[in-house]
Every structure is written in structure tokens, then in C-alpha cells.
N, C-alpha and C positions, 0 to 999 in steps of 0.2 A: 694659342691654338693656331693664329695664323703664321707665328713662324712658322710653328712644325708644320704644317700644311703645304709650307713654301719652302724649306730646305729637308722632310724627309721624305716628301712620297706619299704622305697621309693625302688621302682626299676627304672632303666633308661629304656627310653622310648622316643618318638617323644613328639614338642610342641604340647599343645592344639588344638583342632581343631574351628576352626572359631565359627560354631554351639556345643560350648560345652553344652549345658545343653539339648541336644538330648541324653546325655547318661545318664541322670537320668531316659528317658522314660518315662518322665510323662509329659500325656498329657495339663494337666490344666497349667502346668507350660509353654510349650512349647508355648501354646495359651496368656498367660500373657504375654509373651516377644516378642511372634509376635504384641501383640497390641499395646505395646510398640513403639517398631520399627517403627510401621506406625500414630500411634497417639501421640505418650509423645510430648510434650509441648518444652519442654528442647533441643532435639534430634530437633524439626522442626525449633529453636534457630539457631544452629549451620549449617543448612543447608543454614539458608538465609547468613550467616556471612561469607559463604566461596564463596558463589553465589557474595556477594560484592566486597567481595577481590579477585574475579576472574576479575569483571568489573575494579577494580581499576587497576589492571596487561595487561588489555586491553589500558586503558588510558595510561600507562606508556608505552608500545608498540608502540600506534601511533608517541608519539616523535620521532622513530624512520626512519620515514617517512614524505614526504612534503607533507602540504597541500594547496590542492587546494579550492577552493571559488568561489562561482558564486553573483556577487553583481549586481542590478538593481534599480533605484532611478529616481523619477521625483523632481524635485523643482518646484512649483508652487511660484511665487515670482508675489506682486502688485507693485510696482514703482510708489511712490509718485509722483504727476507732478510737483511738485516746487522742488524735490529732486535734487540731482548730476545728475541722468541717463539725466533723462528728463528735467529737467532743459537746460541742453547744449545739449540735443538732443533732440529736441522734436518729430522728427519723430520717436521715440523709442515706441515700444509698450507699455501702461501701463501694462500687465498682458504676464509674460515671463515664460516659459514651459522650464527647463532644462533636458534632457533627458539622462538618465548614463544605458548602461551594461555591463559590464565586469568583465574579472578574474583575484583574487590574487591569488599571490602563496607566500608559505614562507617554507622557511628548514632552520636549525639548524644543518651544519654541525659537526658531533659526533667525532672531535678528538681525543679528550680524554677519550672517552668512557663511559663519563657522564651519559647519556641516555640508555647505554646498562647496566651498573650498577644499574642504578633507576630498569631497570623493571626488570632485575636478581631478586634485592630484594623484590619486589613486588610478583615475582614468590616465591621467598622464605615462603614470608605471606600466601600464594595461600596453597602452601605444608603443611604451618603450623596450618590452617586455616581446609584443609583436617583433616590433624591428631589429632586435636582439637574434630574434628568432632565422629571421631573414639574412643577416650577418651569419649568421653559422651555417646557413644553408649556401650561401655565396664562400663563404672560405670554405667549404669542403669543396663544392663542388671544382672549385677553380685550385687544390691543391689536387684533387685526381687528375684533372688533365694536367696538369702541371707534372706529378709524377707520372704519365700515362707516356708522354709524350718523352722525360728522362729516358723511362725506359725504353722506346723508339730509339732514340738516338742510340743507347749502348746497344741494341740488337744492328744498328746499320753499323757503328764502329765494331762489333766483333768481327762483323762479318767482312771489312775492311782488315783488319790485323792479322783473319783467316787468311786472306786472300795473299796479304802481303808477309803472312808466315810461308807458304807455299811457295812464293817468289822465290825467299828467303834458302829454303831448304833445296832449292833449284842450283841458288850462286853458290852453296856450300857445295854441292852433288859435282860442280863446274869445277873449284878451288880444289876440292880434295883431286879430281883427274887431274886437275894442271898442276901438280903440287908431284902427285905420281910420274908423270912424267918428266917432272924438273924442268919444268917449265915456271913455275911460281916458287916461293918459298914457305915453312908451315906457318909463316903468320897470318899467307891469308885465307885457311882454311879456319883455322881457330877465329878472326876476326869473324869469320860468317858466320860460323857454329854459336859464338857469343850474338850475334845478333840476333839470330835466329832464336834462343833461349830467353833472350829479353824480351821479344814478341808472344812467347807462349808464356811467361810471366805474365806479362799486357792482356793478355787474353783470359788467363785464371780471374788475374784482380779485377776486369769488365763481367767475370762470369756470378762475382759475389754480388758487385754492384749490382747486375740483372737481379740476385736473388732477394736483394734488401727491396730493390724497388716492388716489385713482387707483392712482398710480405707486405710492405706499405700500404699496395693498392686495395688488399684484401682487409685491412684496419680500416681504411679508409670507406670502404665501400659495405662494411658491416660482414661480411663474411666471415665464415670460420677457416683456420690455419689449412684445414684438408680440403677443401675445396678447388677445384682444377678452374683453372680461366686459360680461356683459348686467344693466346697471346703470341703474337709473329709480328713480323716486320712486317710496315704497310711503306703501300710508296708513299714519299714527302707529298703534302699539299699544304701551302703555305697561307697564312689565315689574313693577312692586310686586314686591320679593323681601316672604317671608316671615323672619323673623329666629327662629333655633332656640333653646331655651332652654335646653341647655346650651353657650350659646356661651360663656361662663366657661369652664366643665369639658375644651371638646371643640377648641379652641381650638389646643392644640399639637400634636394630632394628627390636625389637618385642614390645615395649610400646610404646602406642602412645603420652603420657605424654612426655618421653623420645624426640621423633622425633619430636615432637611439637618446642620444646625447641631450639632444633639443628637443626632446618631450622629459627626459630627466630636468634640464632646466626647468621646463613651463610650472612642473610637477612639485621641481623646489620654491618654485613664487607662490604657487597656492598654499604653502606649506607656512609660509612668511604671513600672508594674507589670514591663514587661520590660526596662527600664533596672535598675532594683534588682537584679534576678538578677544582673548583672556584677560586685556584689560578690563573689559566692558561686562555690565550685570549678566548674567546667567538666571533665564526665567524658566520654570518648568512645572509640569502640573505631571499630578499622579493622584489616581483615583480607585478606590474598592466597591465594590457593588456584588455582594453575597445576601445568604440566607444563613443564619446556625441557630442550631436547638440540639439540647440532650436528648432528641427521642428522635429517632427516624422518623414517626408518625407526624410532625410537627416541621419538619424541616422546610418544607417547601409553603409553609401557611403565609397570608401575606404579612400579618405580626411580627413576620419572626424576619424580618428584613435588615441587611445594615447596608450603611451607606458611609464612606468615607472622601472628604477630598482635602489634597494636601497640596493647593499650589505654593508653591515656593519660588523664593529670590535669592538669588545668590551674585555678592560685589565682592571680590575681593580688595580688601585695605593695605594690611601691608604683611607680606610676603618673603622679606629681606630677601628682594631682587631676585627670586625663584623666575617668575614671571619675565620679568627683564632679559634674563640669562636663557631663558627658552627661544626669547625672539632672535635674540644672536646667536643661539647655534645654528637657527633657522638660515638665518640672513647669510652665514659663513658656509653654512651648506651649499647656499642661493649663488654665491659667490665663488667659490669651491666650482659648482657647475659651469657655470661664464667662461671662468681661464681652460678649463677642458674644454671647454667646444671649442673655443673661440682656437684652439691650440688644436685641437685635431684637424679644422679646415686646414690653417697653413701647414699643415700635419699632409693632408689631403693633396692639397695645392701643390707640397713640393715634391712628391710621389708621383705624382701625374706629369711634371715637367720632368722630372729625372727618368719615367719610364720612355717618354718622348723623345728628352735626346739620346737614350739608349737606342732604341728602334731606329731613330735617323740616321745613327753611326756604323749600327750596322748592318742597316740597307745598303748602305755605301757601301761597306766593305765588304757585302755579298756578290757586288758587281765586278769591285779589285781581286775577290780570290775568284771567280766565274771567270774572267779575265788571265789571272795568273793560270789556271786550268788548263784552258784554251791552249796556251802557250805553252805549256808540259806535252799536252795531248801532241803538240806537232812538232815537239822534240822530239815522240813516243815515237811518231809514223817514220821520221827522216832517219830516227836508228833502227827502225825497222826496215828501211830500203838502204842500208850501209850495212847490214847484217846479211842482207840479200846481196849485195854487191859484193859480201864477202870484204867490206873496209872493216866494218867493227864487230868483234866478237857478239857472242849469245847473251855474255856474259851483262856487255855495257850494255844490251836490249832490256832484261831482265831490270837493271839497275835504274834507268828512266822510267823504266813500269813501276818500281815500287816508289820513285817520286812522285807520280802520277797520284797513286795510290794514297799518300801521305797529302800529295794538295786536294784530295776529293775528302778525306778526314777534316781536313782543319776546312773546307766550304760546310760539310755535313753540321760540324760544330758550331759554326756561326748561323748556319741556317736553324737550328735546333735551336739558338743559343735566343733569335728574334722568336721565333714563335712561342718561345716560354717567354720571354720580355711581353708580351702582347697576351697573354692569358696574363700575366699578373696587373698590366694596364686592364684587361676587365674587369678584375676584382676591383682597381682604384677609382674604375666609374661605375661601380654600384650591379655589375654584372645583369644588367636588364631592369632592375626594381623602380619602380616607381612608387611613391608614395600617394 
């Protein structure tokens, strides 16, 4: 950070703010990302996904708690009369009414903390699930401006290659009379007409691009294909992020990429930690507490009561390595986790230095074509007062102008080219998020 700080132009400054692209102040853009936000497709993905993994973290919570039961049951039973009953009893009723209500109960005493590890990591997924969420709302947002801004640039290059077709169709209007009068020969009418054609090429293939970008921004921003956006060329205002100085320190806990990753870790430790328990006894009680009698009249008498309890122990012996082979998927999952995080940081890291020296180089070089500019422009005036002097044709006025024209393109390009470098440096420092 302090190189760049010290050879691009970055000054230090606070992270992002959440609503970064409020400081472009433009409206249209502002309004694509709110539509975004409430409508992308992607973004309403990620919201049921963590809405799931909330309820799953819910489930894994109840184990923590006994449950109770309310059971009620009739048997209606017919009794053959040659049968066992009736047979040796025959004053038995043929048609017998068994009458059940009562409550179970059951708990899974937590000794080993089996059940509190499940839904730690279930909480882990919950966390992880959030910042998932948050990741999808920072890549969209920061790919609309990203295409928002594309599009900018081909509306200011069209209207360049416009300008510089016009030129264009001036030196042909020039060529073809000095050609008439034999004063030139027809190559260089044809040279201009071929130039001029390859600029309204240029302008066709910039007019698809506008259209693709378009269609893009309207996917992106949840819109449907009919839908009109009120889309023009804005003036350039250029965005200089400031770079914060604990971007070292603050780093893992401003991506959400990042924090996704490292609550999926934590989530596989507990997962390891409740794999181990299986070695260890399994205690658990379960309990019935009802009334039944054949006569409704009789059901609720206190006589007619039962009562059941069934605690139980359970140690597993031997397993032929079932057990074993659990803990190590665990452990390899746990593992599995490690080299992906630890691989997205330097993942991170070198995204952020390459976005860096991006923007420093062509900070620079905004300054050498701003410069070479300059130097056009007062080519432009000296053969504008040599044209007045009647030294140089219209012809070579015309022709500086459309160099002119070609260096304010290749500035436009590189101006365009740093401020998409610097929206995707927001996306690499977490685009405002904090955990």
C-alpha cells in the first residue's frame, strides 16, 4: 500500500462506503442498482439459500432440547368368532374399540457436546450463507457500473468516429474537386472514400456494442428486454479511490468472499469436533405417560394409567472402521477448507497489487496522452493560421483535426480504461462491507 500510495497517486483514506457508487452521482446509474437490489434474479437466489440455512440451524438447535409428543389412537379390531378371542371366550365382544392418549417424551443427553457442535456449525453455514449473500450483491453491483461506465465510453467513442467521419467525408468532398480539376490524381479520392467507409464500419460495430451493453445492463438490473432506460452520455468524472491503511490488517474482514470461506472453515471444525463424539457412549432416555381402556367411559379413570420409561445406553464396539472413516471425511473436508481460504487470501492479495499497479500505470499515462493532446491541439491552431495565411490547404487543417480527434480517443480509452480498473479494485476490497 505504501508503494502505491508513493509511485501512483493513491492517497490514504477510509474504506469504501457501502453505497459506493453514490459518488459517481449519477442518477441513472444509481437507479440501475437499486433495481438491482430489489429485483436481480441472482441476489433473490442467495436470499432463499440463507433463509434455509437459517431453518436448518433451527433444526440442529432443537436437538438441544427434549421433546415432547402428544399421541391419540383408537384400534377398531373385528374378532373372528371361530378365532383365539372368541373361540375360548365367547362372551367377548366381536367388535373391540382400543382407546390410547398419551405423552412421549425423549432427550439425548449432550455429553460430549455433540449436538452443541452440529448447530455451532450449522450457525457457521447460517454466517456463511449471509456473506455469500453479500458477495452476490457486491459482484452485481460493481459489474453494473462496470458495464454502465463500458457503455459511457462507446457513447463518447461514437460520437468521436461521428465527428471524425464528418471530417472524413469533408477530405473526400476536397479530393474528389482537386481530382476534378487535375490537380490530384484518383487515388486520393478513393483513399479518402476507403477511409471514410472504414469509420462508418467503426461506428456500426460501436453501435452493437452499445446494444449488447444495454441488454446487459437490463439482466443485470432485473429488468425485462422492453423496458426503456434513459441512457446518454454523461461528462467524465473520474473516481480516485482513496486506499485505507489498514488494508493489511482489515482485509479479511471486509470481503465477503473472504468471510464466506472462514465461517465454512470454522463450520468444518465443528463438524470434526462432532464426528469425535461417536466414539464415546450415547445416553438417552424416552418416556410414555398415557391412559387406555376398551370403553371411552373408562379412559380417563386413574386405573386405567400407563407409564413407560426406556433410558438407554448406547457404546459403539466395533464398526469395521465406519466410525473412523467418518472422522476423516470430516477432518479432509476441515482440510479441503484451509487450502481454499488460505488460497483465496493470496488469491486476494494478488488482485489487489495487480489492480494497483494497473491504475498507477495508467495514471501516468493519462498525464503522457493529456500532454500528447496538448501538443496536437497546437498543431490544430498553427495550421489553422497557415490556412488563414493561405500557406496550407483546408485540406491539411482537416487532417490535424482528425489527429486531434484520434488522440482525445485513445485519452478517452485510457481514462475509461482507469475508472473500470478502480470499480473492480472495489469489488477486491470488499466494496464497503464490513463484517
Amino acid at each position: 500500500m505504501e508503494e502505491a500510495t508513493r509511485l501512483g497517486g493513491f492517497k490514504s483514506g477510509e474504506w469504501v462506503e457501502p453505497r459506493w457508487w453514490d459518488r459517481f452521482d449519477d442518477s441513472v446509474l444509481s437507479s440501475l442498482i437499486d433495481s438491482a437490489l430489489e429485483s436481480n434474479p441472482t441476489l433473490k437466489l442467495t436470499e432463499e439459500r440463507l433463509k434455509a440455512a437459517t431453518q436448518v440451524a433451527l433444526q440442529k438447535r432443537a436437538a438441544l432440547y427434549p421433546e415432547l409428543d402428544l399421541d391419540a389412537f383408537d384400534a377398531w379390531t373385528h374378532l373372528s368368532q371361530s378365532g383365539f378371542f372368541r373361540a375360548f371366550g365367547p362372551m367377548t365382544p366381536a367388535v373391540v374399540n382400543d382407546f390410547y392418549v398419551g405423552l412421549s417424551f425423549s432427550y439425548e443427553f449432550d455429553f460430549w457436546g455433540k449436538n452443541r457442535d452440529l448447530l455451532n456449525a450449522a450457525l457457521g453455514e447460517v454466517a456463511a450463507s449471509f456473506a455469500e449473500s453479500m458477495q452476490a450483491e457486491l459482484v452485481t453491483t460493481t459489474a453494473i457500473a462496470y458495464t454502465y461506465f463500458e457503455l459511457q465510453f462507446l457513447l463518447r467513442k461514437k460520437e468521436i468516429l461521428e465527428e471524425r467521419k464528418r471530417n472524413r467525408e469533408s477530405v473526400t468532398e476536397i479530393s474528389i474537386g482537386r481530382h476534378k480539376k487535375a490537380l490530384d490524381s484518383a487515388l486520393e479520392p478513393l483513399a479518402a472514400q476507403a477511409n471514410t467507409l472504414d469509420l462508418e464500419a467503426e461506428i456500426r460495430e460501436t453501435d452493437a456494442d452499445i446494444g449488447v451493453s444495454v441488454h446487459k445492463l437490463k439482466e443485470l438490473s432485473g429488468m425485462q428486454p422492453d423496458v426503456q432506460i434513459d441512457l446518454c452520455l454523461k461528462k467524465f468524472k473520474p473516481l480516485r479511490l482513496a486506499l485505507p491503511e489498514t488494508l493489511g490488517l482489515d482485509l479479511i474482514a471486509r470481503r465477503p468472499d473472504l468471510i464466506a470461506l472462514r465461517r465454512r472453515l470454522e463450520a468444518a471444525g465443528k463438524q470434526v469436533d462432532a464426528a469425535k463424539t461417536n466414539f464415546y457412549p450415547n445416553i438417552n432416555l424416552k418416556a410414555f405417560l398415557g391412559t387406555e381402556s376398551v370403553f371411552w367411559s373408562q379412559l380417563f379413570k386413574a386405573k386405567n394409567w400407563d407409564l413407560i420409561a426406556l433410558p438407554a445406553l448406547h457404546l459403539p464396539i466395533f464398526t469395521a472402521g465406519r466410525i473412523r472413516a467418518e472422522l476423516y471425511e470430516k477432518l479432509a473436508d476441515f482440510n479441503e477448507a484451509v487450502y481454499a481460504y488460505n488460497q483465496l487470501i493470496l488469491d486476494a492479495a494478488r488482485e489487489i497489487a495487480d489492480s494497483l499497479t494497473k491504475i498507477s500505470a495508467l495514471l501516468e499515462e493519462i498525464e503522457i496522452r493529456k500532454s500528447s493532446l496538448n501538443v496536437a491541439l497546437c498543431q490544430e491552431k498553427i495550421a489553422i493560421r497557415r490556412f488563414t495565411g493561405a500557406i496550407d490547404t483546408r485540406s491539411d487543417v482537416l487532417k490535424v483535426a482528425d489527429m486531434v480527434l484520434q488522440k482525445k480517443l485513445i485519452l478517452a480509452t485510457v481514462e475509461y480504461g482507469t475508472q473500470l480498473a478502480e470499480i473492480e479494485l472495489i469489488r477486491q476490497l470488499g466494496g464497503g462491507f464490513h463484517e
